[in-house]
C-alpha positions as a printed NumPy array, in Angstrom:
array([[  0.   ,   0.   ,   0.   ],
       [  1.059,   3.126,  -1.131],
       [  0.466,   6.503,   1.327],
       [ -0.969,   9.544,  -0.371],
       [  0.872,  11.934,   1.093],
       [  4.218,   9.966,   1.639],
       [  6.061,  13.14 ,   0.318],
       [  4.083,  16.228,  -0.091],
       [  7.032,  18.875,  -0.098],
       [  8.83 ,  20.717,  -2.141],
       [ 12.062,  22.55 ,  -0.821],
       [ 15.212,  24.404,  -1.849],
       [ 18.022,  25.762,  -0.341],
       [ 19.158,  29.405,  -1.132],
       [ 22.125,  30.807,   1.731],
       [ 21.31 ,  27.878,   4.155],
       [ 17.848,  28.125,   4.517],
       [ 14.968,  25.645,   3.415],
       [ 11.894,  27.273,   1.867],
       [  9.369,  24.463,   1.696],
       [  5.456,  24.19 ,   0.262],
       [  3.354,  21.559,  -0.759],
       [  3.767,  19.633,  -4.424],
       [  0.955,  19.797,  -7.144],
       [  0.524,  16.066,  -6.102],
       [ -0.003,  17.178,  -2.353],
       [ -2.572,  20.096,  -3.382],
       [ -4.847,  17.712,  -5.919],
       [ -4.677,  15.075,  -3.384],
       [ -6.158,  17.523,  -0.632],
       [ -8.562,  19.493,  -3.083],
       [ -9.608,  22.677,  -1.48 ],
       [ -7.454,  23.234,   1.78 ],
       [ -9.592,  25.159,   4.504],
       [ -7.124,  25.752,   7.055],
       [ -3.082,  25.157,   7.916],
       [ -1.808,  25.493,  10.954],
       [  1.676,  24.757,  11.961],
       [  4.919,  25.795,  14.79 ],
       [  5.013,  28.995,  15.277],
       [  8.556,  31.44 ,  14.026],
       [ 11.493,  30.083,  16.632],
       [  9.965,  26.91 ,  17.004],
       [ 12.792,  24.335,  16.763],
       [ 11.108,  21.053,  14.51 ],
       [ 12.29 ,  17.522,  13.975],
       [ 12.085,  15.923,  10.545],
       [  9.966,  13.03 ,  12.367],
       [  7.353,  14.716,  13.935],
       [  4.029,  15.371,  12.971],
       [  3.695,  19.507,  13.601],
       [  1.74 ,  20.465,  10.634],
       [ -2.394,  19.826,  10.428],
       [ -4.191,  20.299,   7.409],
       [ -8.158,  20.847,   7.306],
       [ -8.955,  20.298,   3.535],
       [-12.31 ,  19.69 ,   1.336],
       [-10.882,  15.554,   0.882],
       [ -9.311,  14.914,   4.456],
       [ -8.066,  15.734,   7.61 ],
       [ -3.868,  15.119,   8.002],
       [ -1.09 ,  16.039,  10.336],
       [  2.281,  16.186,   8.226],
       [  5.694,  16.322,   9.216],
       [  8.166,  18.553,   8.041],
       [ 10.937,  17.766,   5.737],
       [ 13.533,  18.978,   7.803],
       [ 14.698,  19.538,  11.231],
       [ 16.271,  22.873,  12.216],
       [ 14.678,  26.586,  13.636],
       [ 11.63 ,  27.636,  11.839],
       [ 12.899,  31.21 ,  10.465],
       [  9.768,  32.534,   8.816],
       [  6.632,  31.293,   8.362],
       [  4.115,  32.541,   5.382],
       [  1.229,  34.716,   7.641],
       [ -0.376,  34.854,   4.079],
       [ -1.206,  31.613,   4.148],
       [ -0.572,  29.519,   7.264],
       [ -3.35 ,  30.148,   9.631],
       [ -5.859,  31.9  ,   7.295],
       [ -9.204,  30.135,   6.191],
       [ -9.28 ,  28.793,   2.88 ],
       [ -5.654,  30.11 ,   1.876],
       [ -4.651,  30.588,  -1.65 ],
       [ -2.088,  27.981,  -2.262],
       [ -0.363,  27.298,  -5.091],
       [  2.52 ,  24.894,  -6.291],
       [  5.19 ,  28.053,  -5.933],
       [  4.033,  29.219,  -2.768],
       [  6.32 ,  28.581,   0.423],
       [  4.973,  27.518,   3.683],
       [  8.057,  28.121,   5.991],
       [ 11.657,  28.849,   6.182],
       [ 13.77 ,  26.689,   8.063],
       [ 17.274,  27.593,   9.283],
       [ 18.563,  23.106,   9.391],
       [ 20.708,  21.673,  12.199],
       [ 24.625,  21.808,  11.655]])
């Protein structure tokens, strides 16, 4: 069995920092998203945990993030808004990773 979702990110690297967002296979697998909410700027994340919840039109799903290190930035455009305009280029967060 194959899981949906088994890798919904996209990321790059520009001066040591991870932008990520969510892959056009992510997005038409959730449909409409209603609501994201995620850690908060400073947070420090884990690649294995489950920190980021998704409310969309086809299912309910905590995700984990692709990366452990110090969440730098996080998009207020998007993350915490209802029924956010999300695209395939739009960033989520920016992670400073672990040394």
């Amino acid at each position: 069995m194959t899981r949906k979702l088994a890798h919904p990110w996209w990321q790059r690297e520009r001066d040591q920092i991870v932008e990520i967002g969510l892959t056009p296979e992510a997005l038409d697998y959730l449909k409409k998203i209603n609501f994201i909410d995620g850690p908060l700027v400073g947070a420090q994340v884990r690649s294995t945990w489950p920190c980021l919840q998704v409310e969309a039109s086809s299912t309910n799903t905590d995700l984990t993030l692709p990366v452990s290190g110090t969440i730098l930035a996080k998009n207020e455009q998007v993350l915490n808004q209802w029924q956010p305009k999300i695209s395939q280029q739009t960033w989520l967060y920016q992670i400073k990773p672990y040394a």
